[in-house]
C-alpha positions in Angstrom: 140.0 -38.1 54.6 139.4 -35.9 57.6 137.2 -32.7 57.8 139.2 -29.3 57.8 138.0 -28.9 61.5 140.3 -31.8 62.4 143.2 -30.8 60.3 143.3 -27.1 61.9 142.9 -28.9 65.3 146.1 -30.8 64.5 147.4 -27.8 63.3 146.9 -25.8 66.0 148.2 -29.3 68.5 151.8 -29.0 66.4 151.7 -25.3 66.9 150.8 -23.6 63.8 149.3 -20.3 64.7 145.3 -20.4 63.4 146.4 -17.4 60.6 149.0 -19.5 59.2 146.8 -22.8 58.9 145.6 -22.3 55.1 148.8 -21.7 53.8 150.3 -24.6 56.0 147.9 -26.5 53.9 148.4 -25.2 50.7 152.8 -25.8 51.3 151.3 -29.6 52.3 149.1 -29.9 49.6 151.5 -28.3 46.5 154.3 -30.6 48.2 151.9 -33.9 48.2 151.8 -34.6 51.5 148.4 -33.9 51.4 145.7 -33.7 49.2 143.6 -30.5 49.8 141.4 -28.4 47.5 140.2 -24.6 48.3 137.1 -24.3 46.3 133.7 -24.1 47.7 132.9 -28.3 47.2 136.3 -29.6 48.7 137.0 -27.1 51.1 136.0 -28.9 54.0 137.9 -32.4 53.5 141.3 -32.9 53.5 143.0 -35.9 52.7 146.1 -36.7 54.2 147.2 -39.7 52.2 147.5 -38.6 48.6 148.1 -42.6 48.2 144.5 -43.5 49.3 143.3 -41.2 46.8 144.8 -42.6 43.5 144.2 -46.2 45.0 140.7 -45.0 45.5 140.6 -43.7 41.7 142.1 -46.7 40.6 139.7 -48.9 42.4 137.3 -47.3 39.5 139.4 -49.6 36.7 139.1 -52.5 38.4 135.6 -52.9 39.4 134.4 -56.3 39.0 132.0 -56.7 35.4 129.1 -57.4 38.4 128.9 -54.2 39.8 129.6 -52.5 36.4 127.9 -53.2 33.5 128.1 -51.8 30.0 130.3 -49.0 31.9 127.1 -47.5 34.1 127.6 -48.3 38.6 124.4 -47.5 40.7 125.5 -45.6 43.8 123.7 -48.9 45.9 126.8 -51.0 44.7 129.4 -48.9 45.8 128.8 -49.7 49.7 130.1 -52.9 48.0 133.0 -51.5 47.1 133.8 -48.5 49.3 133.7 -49.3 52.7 132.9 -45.8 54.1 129.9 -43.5 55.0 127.2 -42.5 52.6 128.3 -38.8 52.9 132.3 -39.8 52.2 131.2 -41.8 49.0 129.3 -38.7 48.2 132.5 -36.7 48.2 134.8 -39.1 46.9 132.2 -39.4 43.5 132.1 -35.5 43.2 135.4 -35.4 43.3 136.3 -38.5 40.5 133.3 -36.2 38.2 135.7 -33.8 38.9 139.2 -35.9 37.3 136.4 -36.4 34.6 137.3 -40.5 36.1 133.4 -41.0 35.9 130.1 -38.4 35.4 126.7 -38.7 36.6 123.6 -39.8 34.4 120.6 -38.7 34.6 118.0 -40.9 36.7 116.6 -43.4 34.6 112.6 -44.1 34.9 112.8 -47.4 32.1 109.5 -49.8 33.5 108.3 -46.7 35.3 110.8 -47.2 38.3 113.5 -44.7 39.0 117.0 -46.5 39.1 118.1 -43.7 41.0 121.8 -42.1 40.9 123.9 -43.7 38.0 127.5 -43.1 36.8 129.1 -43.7 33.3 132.5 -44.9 33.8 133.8 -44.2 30.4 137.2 -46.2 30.2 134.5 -49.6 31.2 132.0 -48.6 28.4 132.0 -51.6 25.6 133.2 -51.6 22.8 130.5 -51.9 20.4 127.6 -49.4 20.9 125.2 -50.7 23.3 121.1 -52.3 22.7 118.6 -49.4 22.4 118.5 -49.4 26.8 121.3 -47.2 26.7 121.7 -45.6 23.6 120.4 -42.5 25.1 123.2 -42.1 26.9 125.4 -42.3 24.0 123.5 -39.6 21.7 
C-alpha cells in the first residue's frame, strides 16, 4: 500500500494531468488493477496489488491457534504476523472491520488490567459457546 501522495506523484511522472488523477484511479480501481477506496477512512492509501490484499485477508483464516484463541487476536500479536508499521496494521484492521473479516471488542479490564485492543474473528470462534471469560462477548 502506498499513500495517495505517491500514487498522484506517479501519476503525474506517466503524465496524467493532476485533474484527471481521481478518475485515473477510480478506471484502475473498478478494473482491479488497483485497490482504492474514496471515502473519508481509505482515501489516502492506495493499494496497488489487489493480490496482497486478499492474501492479507486470507492470512486472517490461517492464523496459527497461538496467536488466536477462542477466535479473539490482541493487536500485540499481529507484529507477529504482519510485518509492517504500527500505522499500516492500523489501516489494514479498519479496513478487514470493514469486509466484516473481523470487528473490534471492547477493552477488556478482567484482573483489573486492560488487555488493550482485541478483535473477534468470527469464522475462528469455537464451536461450543465459550467459559463464562468470554461469554460477554457472545450476549
Amino acid at each position: 500500500a502506498i499513500k495517495w501522495g505517491l500514487f498522484e506523484d506517479l501519476a503525474r511522472s506517466v503524465g496524467i494531468p493532476n485533474e484527471d488523477i481521481p478518475a485515473a484511479a477510480e478506471f484502475l480501481s473498478d478494473t482491479g488493477s488497483i485497490v482504492h477506496f474514496d471515502d473519508a477512512l481509505f482515501r489516502d492509501m492506495v493499494i496497488l496489488d489487489s493480490q496482497h490484499l486478499a492474501s492479507l485477508m486470507a492470512s486472517v483464516f490461517s492464523l496459527k491457534p497461538e496467536i488466536v484463541k477462542h477466535g479473539i487476536i490482541h493487536t500485540s500479536d499481529l507484529p507477529k504476523v504482519w510485518p509492517y508499521p504500527q500505522e499500516q496494521i492500523t489501516k489494514f484492521l479498519t479496513l478487514l472491520s470493514k469486509f466484516e473479516i473481523l470487528y473490534q471488542l471492547p477493552a477488556s479490564t478482567e484482573g483489573g488490567s486492560s488487555s488493550g485492543d482485541r478483535y473477534m474473528i468470527p469464522s475462528r470462534l469455537p464451536e461450543e459457546r465459550p467459559d463464562r471469560s468470554l461469554r460477554t462477548e457472545w450476549d
